[in-house]
C-alpha positions in Angstrom: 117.2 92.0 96.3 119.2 93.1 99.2 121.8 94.4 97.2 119.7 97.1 95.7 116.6 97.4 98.2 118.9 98.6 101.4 116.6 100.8 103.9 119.3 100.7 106.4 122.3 101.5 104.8 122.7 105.2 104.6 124.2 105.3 101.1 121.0 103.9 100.3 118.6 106.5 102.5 121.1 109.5 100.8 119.7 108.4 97.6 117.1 105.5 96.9 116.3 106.6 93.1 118.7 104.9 91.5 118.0 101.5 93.5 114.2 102.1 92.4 114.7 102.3 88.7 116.7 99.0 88.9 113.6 97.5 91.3 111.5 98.7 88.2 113.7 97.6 85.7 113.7 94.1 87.5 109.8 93.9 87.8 106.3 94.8 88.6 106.7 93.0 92.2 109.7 91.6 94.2 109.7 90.0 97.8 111.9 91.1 100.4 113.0 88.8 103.0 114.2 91.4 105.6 110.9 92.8 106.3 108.6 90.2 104.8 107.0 92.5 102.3 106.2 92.5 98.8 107.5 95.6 97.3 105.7 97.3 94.5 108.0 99.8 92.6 105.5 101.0 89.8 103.6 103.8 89.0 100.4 102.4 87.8 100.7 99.2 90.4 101.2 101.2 93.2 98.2 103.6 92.0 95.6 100.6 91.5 96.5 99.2 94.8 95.8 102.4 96.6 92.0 102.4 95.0 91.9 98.1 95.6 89.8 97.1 98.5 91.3 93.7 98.2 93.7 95.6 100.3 93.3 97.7 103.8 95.5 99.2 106.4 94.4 96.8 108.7 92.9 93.6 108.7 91.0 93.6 112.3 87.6 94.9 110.7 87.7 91.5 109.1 90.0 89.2 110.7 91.7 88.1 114.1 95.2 88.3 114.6 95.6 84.6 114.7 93.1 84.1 111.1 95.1 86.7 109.4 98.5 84.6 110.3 99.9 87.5 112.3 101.5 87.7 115.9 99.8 90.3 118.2 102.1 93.0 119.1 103.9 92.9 122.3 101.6 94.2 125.5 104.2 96.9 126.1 103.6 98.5 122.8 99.7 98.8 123.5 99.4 102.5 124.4 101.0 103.0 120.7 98.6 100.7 118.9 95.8 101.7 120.7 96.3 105.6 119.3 97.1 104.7 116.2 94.6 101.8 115.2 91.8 104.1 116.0 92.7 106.9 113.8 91.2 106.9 110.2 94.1 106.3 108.3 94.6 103.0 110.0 91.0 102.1 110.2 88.5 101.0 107.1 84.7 101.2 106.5 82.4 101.7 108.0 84.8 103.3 110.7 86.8 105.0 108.1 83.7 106.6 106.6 82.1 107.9 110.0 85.1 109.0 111.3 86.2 111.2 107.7 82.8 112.0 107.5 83.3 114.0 110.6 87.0 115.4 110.0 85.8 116.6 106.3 83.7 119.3 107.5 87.2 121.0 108.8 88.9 120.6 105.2 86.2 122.0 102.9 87.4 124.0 100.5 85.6 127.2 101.3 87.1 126.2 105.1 90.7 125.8 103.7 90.5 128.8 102.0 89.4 131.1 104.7 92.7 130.1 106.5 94.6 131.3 103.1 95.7 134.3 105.0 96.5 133.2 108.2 98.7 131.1 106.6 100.5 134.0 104.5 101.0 135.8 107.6 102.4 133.3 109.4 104.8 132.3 106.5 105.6 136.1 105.9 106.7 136.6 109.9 108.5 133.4 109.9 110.9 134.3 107.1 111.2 138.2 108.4 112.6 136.7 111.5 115.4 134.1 109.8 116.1 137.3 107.5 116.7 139.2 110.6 118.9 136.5 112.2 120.9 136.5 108.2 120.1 133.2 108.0 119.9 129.9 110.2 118.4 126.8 110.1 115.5 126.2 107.9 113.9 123.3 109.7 113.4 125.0 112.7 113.1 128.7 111.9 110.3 128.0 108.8 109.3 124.5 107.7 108.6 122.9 111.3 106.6 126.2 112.8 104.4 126.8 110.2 102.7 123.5 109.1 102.6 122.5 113.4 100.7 126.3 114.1 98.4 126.2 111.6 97.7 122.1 112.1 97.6 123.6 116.1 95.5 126.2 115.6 92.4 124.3 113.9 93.2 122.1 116.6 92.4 124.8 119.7 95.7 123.4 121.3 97.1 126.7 123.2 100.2 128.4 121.9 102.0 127.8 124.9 101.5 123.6 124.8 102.7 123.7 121.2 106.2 122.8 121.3 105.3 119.5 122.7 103.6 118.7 120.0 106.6 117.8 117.3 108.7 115.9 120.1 105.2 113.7 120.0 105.3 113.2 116.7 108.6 112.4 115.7 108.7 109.8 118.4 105.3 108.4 117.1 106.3 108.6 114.0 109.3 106.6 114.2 106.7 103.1 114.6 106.2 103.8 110.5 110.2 103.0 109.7 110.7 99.7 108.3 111.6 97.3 111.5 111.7 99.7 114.1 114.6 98.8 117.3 113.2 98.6 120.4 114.6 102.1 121.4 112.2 103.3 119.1 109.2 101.6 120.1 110.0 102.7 123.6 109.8 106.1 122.3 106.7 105.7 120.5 105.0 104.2 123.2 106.0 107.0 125.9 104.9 109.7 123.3 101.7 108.0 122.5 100.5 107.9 126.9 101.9 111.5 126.9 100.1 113.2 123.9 97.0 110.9 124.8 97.2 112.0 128.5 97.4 115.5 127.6 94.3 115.7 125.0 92.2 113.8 127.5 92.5 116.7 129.5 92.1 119.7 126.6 89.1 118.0 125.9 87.7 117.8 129.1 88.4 121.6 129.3 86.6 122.3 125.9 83.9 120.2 127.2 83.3 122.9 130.1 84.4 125.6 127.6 83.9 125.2 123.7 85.6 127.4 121.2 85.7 127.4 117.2 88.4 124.8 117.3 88.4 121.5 115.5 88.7 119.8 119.1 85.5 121.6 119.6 83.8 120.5 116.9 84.1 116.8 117.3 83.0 117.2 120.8 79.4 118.9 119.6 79.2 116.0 117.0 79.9 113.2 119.6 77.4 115.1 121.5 74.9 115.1 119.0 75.0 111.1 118.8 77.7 111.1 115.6 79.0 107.8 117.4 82.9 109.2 117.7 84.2 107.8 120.7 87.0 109.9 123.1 89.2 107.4 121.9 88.5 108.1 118.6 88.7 111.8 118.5 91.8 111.6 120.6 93.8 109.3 117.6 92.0 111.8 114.9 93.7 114.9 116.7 96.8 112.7 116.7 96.7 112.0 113.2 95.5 115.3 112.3 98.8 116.8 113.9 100.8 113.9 112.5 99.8 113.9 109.4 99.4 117.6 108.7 102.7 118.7 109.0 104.9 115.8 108.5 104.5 115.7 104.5 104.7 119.8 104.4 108.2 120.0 106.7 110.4 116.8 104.6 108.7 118.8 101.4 110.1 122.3 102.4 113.6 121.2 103.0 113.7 118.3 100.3 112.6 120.7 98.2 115.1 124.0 98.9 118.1 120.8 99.1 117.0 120.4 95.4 116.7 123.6 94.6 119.6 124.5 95.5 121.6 121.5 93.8 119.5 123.4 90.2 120.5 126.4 90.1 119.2 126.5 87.0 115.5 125.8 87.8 115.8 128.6 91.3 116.9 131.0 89.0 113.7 130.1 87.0 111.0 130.4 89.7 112.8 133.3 91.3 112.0 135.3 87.9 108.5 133.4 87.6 106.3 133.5 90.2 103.6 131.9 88.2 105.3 128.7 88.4 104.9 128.1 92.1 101.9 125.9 92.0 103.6 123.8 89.6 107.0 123.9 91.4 104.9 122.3 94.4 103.7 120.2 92.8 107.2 118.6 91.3 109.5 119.1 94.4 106.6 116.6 96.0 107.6 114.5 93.3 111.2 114.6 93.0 112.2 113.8 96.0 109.0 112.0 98.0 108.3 112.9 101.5 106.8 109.6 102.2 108.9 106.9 100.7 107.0 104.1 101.3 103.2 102.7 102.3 101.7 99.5 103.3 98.7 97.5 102.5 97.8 94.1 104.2 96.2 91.9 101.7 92.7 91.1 102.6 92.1 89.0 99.7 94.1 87.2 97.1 95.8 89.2 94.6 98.2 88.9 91.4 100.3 91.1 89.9 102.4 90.1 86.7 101.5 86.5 87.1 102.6 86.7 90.8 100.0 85.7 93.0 100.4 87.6 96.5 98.3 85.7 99.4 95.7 86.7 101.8 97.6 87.8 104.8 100.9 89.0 103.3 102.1 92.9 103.8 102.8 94.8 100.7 105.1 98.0 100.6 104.2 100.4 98.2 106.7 102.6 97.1 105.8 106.0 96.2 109.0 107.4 95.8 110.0 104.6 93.3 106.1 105.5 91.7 107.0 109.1 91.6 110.3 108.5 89.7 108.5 106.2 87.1 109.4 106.8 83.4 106.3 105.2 82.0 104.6 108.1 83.3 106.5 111.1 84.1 109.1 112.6 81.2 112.2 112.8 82.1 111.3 111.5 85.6 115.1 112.3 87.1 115.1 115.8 86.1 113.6 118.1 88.2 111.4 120.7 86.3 109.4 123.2 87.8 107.0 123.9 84.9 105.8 120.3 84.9 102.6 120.3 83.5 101.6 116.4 83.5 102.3 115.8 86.8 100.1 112.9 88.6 102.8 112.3 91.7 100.9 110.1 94.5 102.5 111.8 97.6 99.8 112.5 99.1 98.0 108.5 98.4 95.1 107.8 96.6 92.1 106.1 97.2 89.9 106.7 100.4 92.8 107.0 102.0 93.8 110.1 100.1 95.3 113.0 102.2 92.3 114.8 103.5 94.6 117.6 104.3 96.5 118.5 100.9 95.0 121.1 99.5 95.7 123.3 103.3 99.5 121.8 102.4 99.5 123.0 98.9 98.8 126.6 100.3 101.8 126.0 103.4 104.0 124.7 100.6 103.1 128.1 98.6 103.1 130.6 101.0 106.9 129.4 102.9 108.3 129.5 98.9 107.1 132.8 98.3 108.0 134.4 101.4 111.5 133.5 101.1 111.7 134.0 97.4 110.8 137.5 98.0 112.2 138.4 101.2 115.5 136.5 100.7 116.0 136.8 97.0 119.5 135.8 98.0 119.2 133.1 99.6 122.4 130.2 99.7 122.9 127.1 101.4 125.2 127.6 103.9 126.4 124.2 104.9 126.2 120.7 103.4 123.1 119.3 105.1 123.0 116.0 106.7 120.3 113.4 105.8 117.6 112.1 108.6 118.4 108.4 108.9 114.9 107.7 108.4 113.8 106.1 105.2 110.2 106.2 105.3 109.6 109.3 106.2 112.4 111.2 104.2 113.8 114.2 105.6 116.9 116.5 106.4 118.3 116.8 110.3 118.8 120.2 109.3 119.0 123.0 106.5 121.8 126.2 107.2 121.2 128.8 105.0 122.2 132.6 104.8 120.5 135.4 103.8 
């Protein structure tokens, strides 16, 4: 299993597909040793175990450490857990419920669309500067600002505090790689007292001074007796950030990277732009943003005859499910005008990405604005992969106008 499940190896990270379809070939389930997961490489197994409350991202609503089998984490990686277990994606009802309850009022669709043109504007100004410069980096210049600025702004976190705020997550974000070196978790935990530290005291200011923010918002509801604790709405603003611009950066440059390796299909939505909805859609697809998500099992389950036991880790890997044959045509072919095109990127289940329909629009709006202000644009240099599996990404994107 080693041989073709490889996280590590670079080779591997450069281009996982081909190691998937063998997983697939192989299997509705394998077990690897290296991380103690049972890996799920199918479409409609990784779908059903999204929706399966047999599973959970954690176990504590139910279970101690030691009745679940598990080893506490190490004390020193506290301030890290402590953020992140109290955010929704890592909790499940009835804290999941109360807390997305909450959240959902800032992701209506009536609220989305009123930030449609903030959005635009944003994109547009972003892409008139890199034009202006006759090209750059991509990462920085367009697919990092935009997602973190609009994610900040619904926040209420002051555009001069803002470029904090993707140091934070990256080093947070490292804790979701498979096995992550102690360097890391160092990293993680620092990030975790800092960003903490610093919304404990933005929302003690919009305690004494309440604006139209998000921030705001949760403070009136905990007010009001909604039961959201400070920690609570600190790990929700955490996620919120984390979560909502993560996905929509590794998606803009994954997507221009393949883009640019078709030609063909470019060509094709630079003529048509009807096909952008569809052409986010796919590039979500084609090359996954987030590789890989896990499930502790709560409660015996089988797959293919396999029976996996209470208290075992299961990795589910979307972009494996995304590359899957039995539902997508042509599934290595990357094809703008996909129609039939039921990708998982952004989960399924209760757990489903409260936030993608605001990153279908961030998505939309970067495309357009450089399809029609650089109509020209070229890579510039051969980009260089992030060494990050899970999270799948590019260091950086050159381009000229």
């Amino acid at each position: 299993m080693a041989e073709t499940f490889d996280p590590w190896s670079p080779s591997f990270v450069a281009d996982p597909y081909p190691a998937y379809a063998e997983l697939r070939a192989r299997g509705r389930v394998h077990w690897f040793e290296p991380t103690r997961q049972w890996l799920v490489p199918r479409h409609a197994d990784v779908s059903a175990l999204l929706r399966d409350r047999r599973l959970g991202r954690t176990y504590l609503h139910r279970f101690t450490h030691e009745e679940f089998g598990r080893t506490p984490p190490p004390a020193a990686h506290e301030p890290f857990h402590t953020l992140n277990d109290h955010g929704m994606l890592d909790l499940e009802p009835p804290d999941h419920t109360r807390i997305r309850r909450l959240v959902s009022k800032a992701f209506t669709p009536r609220t989305v669309e009123r930030l449609r043109p903030y959005v635009h504007s944003l994109a547009s100004e972003l892409v008139s500067a890199l034009v202006a410069e006759g090209g750059g980096d991509l990462l920085t210049a367009v697919a990092e600002p935009l997602p973190v600025a609009v994610i900040a702004e619904m926040l209420g976190i002051p555009e001069s505090d803002r470029g904090q705020l993707r140091p934070w997550s990256a080093d947070i974000c490292g804790m979701y790689e498979l096995n992550p070196s102690q360097e890391t978790a160092s990293a993680a935990v620092r990030a975790s007292v800092e960003f903490s530290s610093y919304l404990r005291e933005l929302i003690a200011a919009r305690r004494k001074d309440p604006g139209e923010d998000l921030i705001s918002g949760l403070i009136a509801a905990y007010d009001a007796g909604d039961r959201l604790s400070e920690q609570e709405m600190i790990s929700t603003c955490v996620l919120l950030l984390n979560a909502g611009h993560e996905a929509t950066v590794n998606t803009t440059v994954n997507g221009w990277w393949a883009l640019f390796r078709h030609p063909d299909q470019l060509a094709a939505l630079r003529a048509d732009r009807s096909l952008l909805s569809t052409a986010v859609e796919e590039l979500m697809r084609y090359d996954t943003p987030l590789q890989l998500f896990e499930r502790w099992v709560l409660d015996d389950v089988e797959i293919d005859g396999t029976t996996i036991p209470r208290g075992s880790e299961v990795a589910l890997l979307f972009g494996s499910a995304n590359r899957d044959a039995d539902v997508f045509a042509h599934p290595d072919t990357l094809d703008l005008s996909r129609e039939d095109n039921p990708h998982i990127s952004f989960s399924a289940g209760i757990h489903y990405c409260i936030g993608a329909p605001l990153a279908r629009i961030e998505l939309a709006s970067s495309l357009a604005a450089l399809l029609d202000q650089a109509p020209a644009l070229r890579l510039a240099a051969e980009p260089e992969r992030s060494a990050n599996f899970v999270i799948r990404g590019l260091k950086q994107l050159l381009v000229e106008v």
